[in-house]
Wavefront OBJ file of the C-alpha trace (Angstrom):
o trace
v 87.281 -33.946 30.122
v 86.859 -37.691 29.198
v 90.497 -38.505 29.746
v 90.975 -36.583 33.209
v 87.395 -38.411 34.105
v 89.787 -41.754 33.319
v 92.618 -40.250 34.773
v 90.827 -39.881 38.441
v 88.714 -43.471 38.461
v 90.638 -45.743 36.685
v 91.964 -48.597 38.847
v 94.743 -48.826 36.823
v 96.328 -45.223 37.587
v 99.746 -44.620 39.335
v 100.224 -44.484 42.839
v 101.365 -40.871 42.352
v 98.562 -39.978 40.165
v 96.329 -41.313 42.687
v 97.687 -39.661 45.716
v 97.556 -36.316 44.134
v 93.640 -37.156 43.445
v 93.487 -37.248 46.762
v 94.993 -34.679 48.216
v 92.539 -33.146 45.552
v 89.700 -34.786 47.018
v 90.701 -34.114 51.279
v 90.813 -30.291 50.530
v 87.431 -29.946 48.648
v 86.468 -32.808 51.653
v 87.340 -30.295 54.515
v 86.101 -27.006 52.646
v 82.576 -28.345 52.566
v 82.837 -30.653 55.149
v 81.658 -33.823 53.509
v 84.334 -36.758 54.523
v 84.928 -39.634 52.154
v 85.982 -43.433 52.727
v 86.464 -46.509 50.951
v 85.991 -50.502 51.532
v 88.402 -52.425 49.871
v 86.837 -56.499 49.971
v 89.609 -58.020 47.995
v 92.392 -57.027 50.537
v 90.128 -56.184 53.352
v 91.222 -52.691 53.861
v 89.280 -49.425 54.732
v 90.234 -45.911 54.535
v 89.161 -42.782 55.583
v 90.092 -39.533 54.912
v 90.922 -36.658 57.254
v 87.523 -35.286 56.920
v 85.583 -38.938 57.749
v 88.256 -39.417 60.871
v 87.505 -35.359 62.297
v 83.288 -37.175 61.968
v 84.390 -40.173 63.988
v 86.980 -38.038 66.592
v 89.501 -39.853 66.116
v 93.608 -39.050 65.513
v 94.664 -37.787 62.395
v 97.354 -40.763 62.192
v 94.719 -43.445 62.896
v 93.917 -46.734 60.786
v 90.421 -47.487 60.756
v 90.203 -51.081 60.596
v 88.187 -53.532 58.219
v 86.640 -55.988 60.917
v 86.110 -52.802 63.598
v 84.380 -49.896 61.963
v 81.010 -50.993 62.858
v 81.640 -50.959 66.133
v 81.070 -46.854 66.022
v 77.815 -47.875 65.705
v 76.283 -48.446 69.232
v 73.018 -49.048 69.224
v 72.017 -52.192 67.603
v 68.832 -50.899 65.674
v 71.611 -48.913 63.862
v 73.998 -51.110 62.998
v 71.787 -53.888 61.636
v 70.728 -51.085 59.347
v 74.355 -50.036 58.203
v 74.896 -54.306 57.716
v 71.429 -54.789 55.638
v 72.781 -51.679 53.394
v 75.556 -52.861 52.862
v 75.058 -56.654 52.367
v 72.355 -55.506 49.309
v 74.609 -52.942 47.609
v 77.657 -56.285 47.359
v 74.762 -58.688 46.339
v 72.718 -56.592 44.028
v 75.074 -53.446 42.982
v 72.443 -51.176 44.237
v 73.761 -47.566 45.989
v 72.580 -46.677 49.602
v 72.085 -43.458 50.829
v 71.295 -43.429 54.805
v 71.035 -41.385 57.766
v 72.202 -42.991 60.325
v 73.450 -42.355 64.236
v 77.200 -43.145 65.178
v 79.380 -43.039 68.597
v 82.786 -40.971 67.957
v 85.856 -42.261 69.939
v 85.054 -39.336 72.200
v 81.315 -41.163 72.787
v 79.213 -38.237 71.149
v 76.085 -39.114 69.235
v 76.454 -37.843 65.995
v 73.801 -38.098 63.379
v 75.211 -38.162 59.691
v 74.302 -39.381 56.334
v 75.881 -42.410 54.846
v 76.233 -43.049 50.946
v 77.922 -45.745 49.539
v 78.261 -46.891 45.768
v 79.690 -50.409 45.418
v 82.098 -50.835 42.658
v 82.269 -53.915 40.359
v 85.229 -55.918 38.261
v 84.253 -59.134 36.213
v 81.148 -58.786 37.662
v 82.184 -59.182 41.329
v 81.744 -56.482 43.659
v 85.799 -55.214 44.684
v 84.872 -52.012 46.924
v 82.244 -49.821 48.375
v 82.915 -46.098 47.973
v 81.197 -43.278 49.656
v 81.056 -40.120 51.949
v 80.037 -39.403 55.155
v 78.561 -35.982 56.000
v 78.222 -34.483 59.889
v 74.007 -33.837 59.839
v 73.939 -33.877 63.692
v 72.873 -30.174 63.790
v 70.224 -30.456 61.053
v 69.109 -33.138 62.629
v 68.613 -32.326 66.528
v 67.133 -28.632 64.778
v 64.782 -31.177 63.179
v 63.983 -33.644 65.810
v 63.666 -30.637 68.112
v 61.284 -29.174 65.786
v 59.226 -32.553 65.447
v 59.269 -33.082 69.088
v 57.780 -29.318 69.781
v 55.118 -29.834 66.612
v 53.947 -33.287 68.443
v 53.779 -31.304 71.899
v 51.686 -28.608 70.218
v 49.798 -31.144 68.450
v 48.563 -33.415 71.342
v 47.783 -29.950 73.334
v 45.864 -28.897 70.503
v 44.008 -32.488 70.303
v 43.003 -32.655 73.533
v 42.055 -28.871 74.752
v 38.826 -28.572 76.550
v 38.053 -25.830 73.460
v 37.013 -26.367 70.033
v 40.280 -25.713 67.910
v 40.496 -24.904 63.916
v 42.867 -24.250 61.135
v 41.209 -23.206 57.851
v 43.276 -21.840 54.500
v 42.674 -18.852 52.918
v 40.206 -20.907 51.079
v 37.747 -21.657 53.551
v 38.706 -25.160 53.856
v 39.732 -27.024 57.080
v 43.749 -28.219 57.825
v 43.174 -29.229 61.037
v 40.302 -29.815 63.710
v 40.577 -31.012 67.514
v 38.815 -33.459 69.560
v 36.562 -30.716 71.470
v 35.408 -29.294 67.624
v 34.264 -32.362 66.784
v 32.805 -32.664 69.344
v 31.241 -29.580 69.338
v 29.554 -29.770 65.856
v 28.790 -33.645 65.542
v 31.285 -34.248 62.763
v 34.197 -36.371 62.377
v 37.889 -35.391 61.409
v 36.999 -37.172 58.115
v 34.105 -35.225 57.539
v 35.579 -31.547 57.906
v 38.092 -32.059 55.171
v 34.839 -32.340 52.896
v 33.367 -29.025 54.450
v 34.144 -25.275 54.305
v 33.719 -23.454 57.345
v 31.224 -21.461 56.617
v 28.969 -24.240 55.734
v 29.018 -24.312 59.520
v 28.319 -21.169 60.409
v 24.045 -19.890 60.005
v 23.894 -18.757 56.972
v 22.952 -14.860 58.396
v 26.478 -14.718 59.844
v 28.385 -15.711 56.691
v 28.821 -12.411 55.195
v 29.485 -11.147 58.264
v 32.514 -13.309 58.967
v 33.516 -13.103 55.448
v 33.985 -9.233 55.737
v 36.428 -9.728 58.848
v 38.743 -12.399 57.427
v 38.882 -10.035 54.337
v 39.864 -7.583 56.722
v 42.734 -9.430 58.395
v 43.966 -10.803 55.341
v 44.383 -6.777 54.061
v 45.978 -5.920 57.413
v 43.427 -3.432 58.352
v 42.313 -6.323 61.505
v 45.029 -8.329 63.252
v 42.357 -10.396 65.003
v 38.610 -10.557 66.159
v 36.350 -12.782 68.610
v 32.326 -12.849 68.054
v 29.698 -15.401 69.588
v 28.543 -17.770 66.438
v 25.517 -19.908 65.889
v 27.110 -22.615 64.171
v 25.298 -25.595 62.703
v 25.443 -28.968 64.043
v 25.254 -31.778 61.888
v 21.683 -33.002 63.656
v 20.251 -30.224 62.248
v 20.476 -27.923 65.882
v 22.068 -24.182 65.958
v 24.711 -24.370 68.573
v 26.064 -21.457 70.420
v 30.356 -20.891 70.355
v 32.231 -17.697 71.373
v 35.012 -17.543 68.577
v 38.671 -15.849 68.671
v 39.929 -16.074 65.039
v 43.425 -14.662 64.104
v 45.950 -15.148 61.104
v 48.980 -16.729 60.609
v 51.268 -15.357 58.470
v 55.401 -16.529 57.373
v 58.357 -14.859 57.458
v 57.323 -12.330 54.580
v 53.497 -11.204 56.280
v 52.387 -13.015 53.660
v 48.751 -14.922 55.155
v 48.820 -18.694 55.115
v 45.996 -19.668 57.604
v 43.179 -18.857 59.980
v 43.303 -20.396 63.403
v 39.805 -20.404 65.397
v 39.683 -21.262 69.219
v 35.958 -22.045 69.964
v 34.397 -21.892 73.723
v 31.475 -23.877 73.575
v 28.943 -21.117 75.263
v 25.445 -23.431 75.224
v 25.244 -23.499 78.655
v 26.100 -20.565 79.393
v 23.620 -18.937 76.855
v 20.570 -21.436 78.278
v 21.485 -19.848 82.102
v 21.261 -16.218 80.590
v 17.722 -17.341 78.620
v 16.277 -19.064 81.957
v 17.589 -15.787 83.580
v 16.078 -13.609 81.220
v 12.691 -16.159 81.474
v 12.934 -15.513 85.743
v 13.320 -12.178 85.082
v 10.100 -11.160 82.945
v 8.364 -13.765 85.047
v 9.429 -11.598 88.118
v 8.680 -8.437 86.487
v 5.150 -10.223 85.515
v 4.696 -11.439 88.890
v 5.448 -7.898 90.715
v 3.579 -6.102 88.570
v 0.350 -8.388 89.682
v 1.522 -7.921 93.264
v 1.800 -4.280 92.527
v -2.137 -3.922 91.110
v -2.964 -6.237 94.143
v -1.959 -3.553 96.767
v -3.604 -0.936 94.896
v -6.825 -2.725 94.731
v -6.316 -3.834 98.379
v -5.481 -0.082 99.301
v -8.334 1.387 97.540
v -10.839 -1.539 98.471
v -9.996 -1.450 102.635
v -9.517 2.281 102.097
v -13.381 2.429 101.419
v -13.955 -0.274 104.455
v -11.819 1.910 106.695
v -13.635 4.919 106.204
v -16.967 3.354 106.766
v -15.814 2.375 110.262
v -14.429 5.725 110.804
v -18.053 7.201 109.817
v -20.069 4.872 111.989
v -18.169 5.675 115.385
v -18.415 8.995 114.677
v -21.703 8.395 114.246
v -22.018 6.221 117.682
v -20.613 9.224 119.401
v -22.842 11.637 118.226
v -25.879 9.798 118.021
v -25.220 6.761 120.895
v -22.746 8.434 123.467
v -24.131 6.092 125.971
v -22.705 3.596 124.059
v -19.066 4.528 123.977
v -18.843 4.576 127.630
v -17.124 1.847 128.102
v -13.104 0.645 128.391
v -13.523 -1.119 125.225
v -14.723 1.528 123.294
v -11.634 4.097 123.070
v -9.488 0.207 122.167
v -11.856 -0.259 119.577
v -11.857 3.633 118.409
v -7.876 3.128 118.068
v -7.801 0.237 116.549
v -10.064 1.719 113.593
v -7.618 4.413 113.313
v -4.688 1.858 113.051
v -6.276 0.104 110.773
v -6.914 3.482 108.099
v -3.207 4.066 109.098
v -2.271 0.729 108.102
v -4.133 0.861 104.510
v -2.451 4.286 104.054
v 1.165 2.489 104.677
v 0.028 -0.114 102.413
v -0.863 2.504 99.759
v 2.324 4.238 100.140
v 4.457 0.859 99.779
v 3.066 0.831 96.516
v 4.036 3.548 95.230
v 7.923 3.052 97.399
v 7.933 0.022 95.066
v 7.161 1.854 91.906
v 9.969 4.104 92.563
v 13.006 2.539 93.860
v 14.559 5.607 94.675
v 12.879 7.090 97.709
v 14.589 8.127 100.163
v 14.266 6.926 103.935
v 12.607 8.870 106.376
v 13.824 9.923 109.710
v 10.994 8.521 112.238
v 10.217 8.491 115.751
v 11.314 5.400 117.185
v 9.425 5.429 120.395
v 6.585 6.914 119.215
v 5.828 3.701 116.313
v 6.822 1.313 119.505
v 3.710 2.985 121.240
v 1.866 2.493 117.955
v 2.601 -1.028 117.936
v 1.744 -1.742 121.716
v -1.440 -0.247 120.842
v -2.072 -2.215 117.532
v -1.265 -5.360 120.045
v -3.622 -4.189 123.101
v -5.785 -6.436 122.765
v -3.492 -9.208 123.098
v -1.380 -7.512 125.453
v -4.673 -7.487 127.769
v -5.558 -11.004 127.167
v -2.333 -12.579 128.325
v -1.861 -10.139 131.061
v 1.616 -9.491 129.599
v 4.096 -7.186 131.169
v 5.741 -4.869 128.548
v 8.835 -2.452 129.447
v 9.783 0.326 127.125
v 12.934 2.083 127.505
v 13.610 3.890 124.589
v 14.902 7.653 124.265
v 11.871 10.153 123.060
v 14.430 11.970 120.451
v 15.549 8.534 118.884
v 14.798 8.322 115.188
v 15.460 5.890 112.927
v 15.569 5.941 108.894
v 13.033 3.335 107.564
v 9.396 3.491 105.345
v 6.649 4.173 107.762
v 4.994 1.127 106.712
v 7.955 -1.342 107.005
v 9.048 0.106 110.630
v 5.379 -0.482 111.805
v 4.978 -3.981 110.650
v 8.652 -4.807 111.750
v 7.815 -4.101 115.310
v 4.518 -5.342 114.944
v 5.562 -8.940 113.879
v 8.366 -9.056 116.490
v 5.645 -7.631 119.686
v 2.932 -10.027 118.689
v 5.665 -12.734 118.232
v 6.729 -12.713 121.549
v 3.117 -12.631 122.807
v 1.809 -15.529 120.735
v 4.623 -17.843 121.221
v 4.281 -17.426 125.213
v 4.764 -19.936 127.800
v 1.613 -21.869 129.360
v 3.204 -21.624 132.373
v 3.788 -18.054 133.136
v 2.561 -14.606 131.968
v 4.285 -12.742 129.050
v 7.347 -10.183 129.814
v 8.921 -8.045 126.907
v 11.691 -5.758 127.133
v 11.979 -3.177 124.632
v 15.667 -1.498 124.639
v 16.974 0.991 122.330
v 20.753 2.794 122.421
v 22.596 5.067 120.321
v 25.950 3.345 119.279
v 28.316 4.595 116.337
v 27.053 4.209 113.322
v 23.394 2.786 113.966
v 21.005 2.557 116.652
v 20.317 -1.190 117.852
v 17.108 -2.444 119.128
v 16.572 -4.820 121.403
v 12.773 -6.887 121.442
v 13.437 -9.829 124.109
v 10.818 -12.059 125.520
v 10.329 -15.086 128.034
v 8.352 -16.970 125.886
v 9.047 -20.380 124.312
v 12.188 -19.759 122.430
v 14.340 -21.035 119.822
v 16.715 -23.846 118.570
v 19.098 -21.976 117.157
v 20.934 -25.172 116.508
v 18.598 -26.864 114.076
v 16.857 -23.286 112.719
v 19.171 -21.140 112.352
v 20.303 -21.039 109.134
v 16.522 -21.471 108.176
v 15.379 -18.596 110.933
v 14.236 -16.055 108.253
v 13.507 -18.537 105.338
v 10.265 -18.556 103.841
v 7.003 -20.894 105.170
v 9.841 -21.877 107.945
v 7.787 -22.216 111.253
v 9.423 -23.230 115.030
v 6.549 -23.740 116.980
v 2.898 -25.972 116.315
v 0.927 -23.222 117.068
v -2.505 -22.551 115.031
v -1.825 -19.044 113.509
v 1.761 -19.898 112.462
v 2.138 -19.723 108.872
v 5.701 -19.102 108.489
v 5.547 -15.670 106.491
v 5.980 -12.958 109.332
v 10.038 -13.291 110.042
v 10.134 -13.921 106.001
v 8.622 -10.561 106.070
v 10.079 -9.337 108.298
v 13.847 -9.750 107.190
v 12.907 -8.425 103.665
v 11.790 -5.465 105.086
v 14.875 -4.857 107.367
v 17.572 -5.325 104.341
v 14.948 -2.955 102.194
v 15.672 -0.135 104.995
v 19.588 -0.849 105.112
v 19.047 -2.894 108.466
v 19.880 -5.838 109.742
v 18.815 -8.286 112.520
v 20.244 -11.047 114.828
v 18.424 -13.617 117.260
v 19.578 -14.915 120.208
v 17.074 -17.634 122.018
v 17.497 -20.330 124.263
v 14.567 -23.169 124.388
v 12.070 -22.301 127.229
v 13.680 -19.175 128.151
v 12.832 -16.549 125.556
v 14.616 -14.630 122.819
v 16.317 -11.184 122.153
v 15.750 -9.962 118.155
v 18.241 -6.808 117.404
v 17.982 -4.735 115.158
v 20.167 -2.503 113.821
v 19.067 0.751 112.293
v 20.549 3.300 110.538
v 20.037 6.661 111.507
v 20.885 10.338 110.776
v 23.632 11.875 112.346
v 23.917 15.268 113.836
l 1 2 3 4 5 6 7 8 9 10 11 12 13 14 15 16 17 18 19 20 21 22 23 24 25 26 27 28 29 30 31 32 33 34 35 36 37 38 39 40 41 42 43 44 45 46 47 48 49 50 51 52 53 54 55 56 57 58 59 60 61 62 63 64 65 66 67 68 69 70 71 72 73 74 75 76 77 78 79 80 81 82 83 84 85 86 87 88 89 90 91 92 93 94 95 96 97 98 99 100 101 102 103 104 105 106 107 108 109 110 111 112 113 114 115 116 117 118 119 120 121 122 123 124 125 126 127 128 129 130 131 132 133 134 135 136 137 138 139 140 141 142 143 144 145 146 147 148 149 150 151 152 153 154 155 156 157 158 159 160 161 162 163 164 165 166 167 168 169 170 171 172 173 174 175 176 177 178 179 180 181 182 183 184 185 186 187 188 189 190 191 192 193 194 195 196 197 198 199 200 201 202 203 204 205 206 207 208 209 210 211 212 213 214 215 216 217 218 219 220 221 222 223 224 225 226 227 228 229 230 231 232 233 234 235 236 237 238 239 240 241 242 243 244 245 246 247 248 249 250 251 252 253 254 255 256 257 258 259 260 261 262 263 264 265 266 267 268 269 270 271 272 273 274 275 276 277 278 279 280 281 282 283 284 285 286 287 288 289 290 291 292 293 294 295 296 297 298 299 300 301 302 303 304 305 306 307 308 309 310 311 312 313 314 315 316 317 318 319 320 321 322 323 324 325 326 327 328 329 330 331 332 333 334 335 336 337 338 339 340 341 342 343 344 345 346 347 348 349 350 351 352 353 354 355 356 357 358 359 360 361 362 363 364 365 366 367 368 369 370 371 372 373 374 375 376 377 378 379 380 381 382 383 384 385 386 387 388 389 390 391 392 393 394 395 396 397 398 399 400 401 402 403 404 405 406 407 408 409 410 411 412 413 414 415 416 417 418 419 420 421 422 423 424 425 426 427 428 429 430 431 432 433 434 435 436 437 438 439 440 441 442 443 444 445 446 447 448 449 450 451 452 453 454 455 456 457 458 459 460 461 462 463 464 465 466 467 468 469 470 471 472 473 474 475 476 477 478 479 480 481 482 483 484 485 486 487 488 489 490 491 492 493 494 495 496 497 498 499 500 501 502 503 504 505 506
């Protein structure tokens, strides 16, 4: 072996020895595709075999030249590297072994690697010696692969969630911006922590059980809200989707975790949750107020009842009078009234009663009568026109404060200037029956209250009794009954409320 080892690199062989080396040499060249060359410094020649001239594109018959070769090499980062190689392995005797990016004749980038091994005589270097292999397609499959792992990196770096990649031994590969962020700790200081160290320490069995689980197959992936640990000391909120890599044999190499910071969201649902007992509190006290109301005026009521049964009986002289039968109704209102408010009581202890079909005419009468005394006062002209069989569905005690507040409404905010007039309309349409309540009196700017007509404490007019509560009222108790109400009102001409019931149909 040591004499065909002589045979092959001697300088000394025979030109026919040496050509058959390298026919040799160009067939193993073009089976593996590896091409080979050689720099000859004492006579200034370069060759390439057929292999190294297919790399460059060029004819099989051409003569690569001592002074041009570099000039494949474009870019000027490139060939100052190729020079600087070269240069050290004549000066020092030292091998290079490059990759390197080269123009063919056919002005394709092509990526190979370069080695060269310098060859010395009487300790002079004579010739460089190498081979030149095609890497272009390992190379773009790399770069492209680089390029896409940089893309996926900055995405992961700067998403708006907390991202993490922890081994199958709890430790962390790889944290985000928005983690850090999350949990007070630096890049630096999670490759010193295991996640569960910051995770509460109830949840970390828990957890532990479901990686277990994905690791054996049983679980492909999970998402649970976490109280992690922040490193002031404070037990932050995160919803957390956790699944597993795995390579090309399902064998598990890593947990990725996408955390949604859900603080805020879970301080809205615990100052929801605060409203909400406080409104349960709060209409529970409103609740025991109308019963002790009820049950208080109820006893009032029926006191007043007694003593003008009593004036009848024992002072009929007494009740002769036009007052008398005002006042006598007006008691009987009243012990209606505290009945309604009993009954609203118990409508708002049990949310699921059912509406009542009632006489619409007949509570407008009611009403008027509830109002008589103001009605007489102001001298006010009221005209009914509504249908005797017209019945609306509504809780006795809402309809009869509805049209209450609207009547007396249109009677307190009068003009000084002339007496009161009130229409009361009501027709059958489709699918409801609309009332109309319209008046003369001083109207309203719909253009700087409307959006604030209903609203609570919201008052139009400087008048002594207004207190802004009776439309508030009012429009709570229409959207209770499935109604709803407009206004129409111009300033020192009156306004129209409609209302739109709902009603049974035949």
């Amino acid at each position: 072996m040591k004499d065909v080892d002589k045979k092959i690199f001697s300088l000394e062989d025979s030109p026919s020895s040496f050509s058959e080396t390298n026919r040799f040499l160009n067939v193993v060249q073009d089976a593996i595709a590896i091409g080979s060359w050689e720099l000859d410094l004492v006579n200034k020649s370069l060759y390439w075999s057929p292999m190294t001239k297919k790399i460059h594109e060029v004819d099989p018959d051409y003569n690569p030249e001592y002074e041009k070769a570099v000039e494949f090499y474009t870019a000027f980062k490139e060939r100052q590297l190729l020079e600087k190689v070269i240069e050290k392995a004549i000066a020092t005797g030292e091998k290079y072994d490059i990759e390197i990016q080269l123009s063919t004749a056919k002005n394709n980038k092509k990526w190979v690697r370069a080695i060269g091994y310098p060859v010395f005589k009487a300790g002079k270097c004579i010739k460089l010696m190498g081979v030149l292999q095609d890497i272009t397609a390992k190379t773009n499959v790399y770069n492209e692969t680089a390029l896409k792992e940089k893309q996926v990196r900055t995405i992961l770096e700067h998403a708006p969630n907390g991202v993490a990649v922890v081994d199958l031994n709890d430790e962390f590969l790889f944290v985000n911006k928005s983690f850090c962020e999350f949990l007070g700790y630096t890049e630096k200081d999670f490759l010193e922590l295991k996640y569960e160290e910051v995770i509460i320490p109830e949840l970390r069995s828990e957890c532990k059980g479901l990686t277990q689980k994905m690791v054996d197959g049983t679980l492909t992936n999970f998402q649970m809200e976490k109280q992690y640990l922040h490193k002031n000391g404070d037990s932050v909120y995160g919803l957390t989707s956790t699944s597993l890599l795995r390579d090309e044999n399902n064998a598990p190499l890593y947990f990725i975790k996408n955390i949604i910071d859900i603080g805020p969201t879970k301080k809205v649902e615990k100052r929801i949750q605060q409203l909400h007992k406080t409104t349960e509190e709060q209409n529970l006290r409103l609740l025991n107020f109308a019963h002790i109301v009820s049950h208080n005026l109820r006893s009032h009521s029926g006191n007043l009842t007694m003593l003008i049964d009593l004036m009848q009986e024992d002072i009929p002289a007494a009740t002769q009078n036009e007052y008398f039968p005002f006042i006598q109704e007006a008691v009987k209102n009243l012990s209606d009234t505290i009945d309604n408010l009993h009954e609203v009581s118990l409508i708002n202890s049990n949310l699921n009663v059912n509406l009542e079909a009632l006489n619409l005419l007949e509570y407008t009468k009611k009403s008027l009568n509830s109002s008589r005394a103001l009605l007489l006062e102001t001298d006010a002209n009221v005209d009914v026109n509504i249908a005797s069989n017209l019945a609306v569905l509504a809780i006795p005690a809402y309809l009869d404060s509805i049209l209450l507040n609207i009547i007396t409404n249109a009677i307190k905010y009068r003009r000084k200037d002339s007496k009161p007039k009130i229409n009361i309309t009501a027709t059958a349409e489709e699918n409801h029956i609309k009332l109309d309540i319209s008046d003369n009196g001083l109207g309203i700017d719909l253009g700087l209250h409307k959006d604030k007509m209903f609203g609570l404490y919201k008052t139009f007019h400087r008048h002594k009794d207004s207190r802004g509560l009776g439309l508030f009222i009012t429009k709570n108790q229409i959207d209770a009954i499935g109604a709803r109400i407009t206004v129409t009102s111009t300033v020192n001409k009156g306004s129209t409320f409609t209302i739109h019931f709902l009603y049974e149909q035949n």
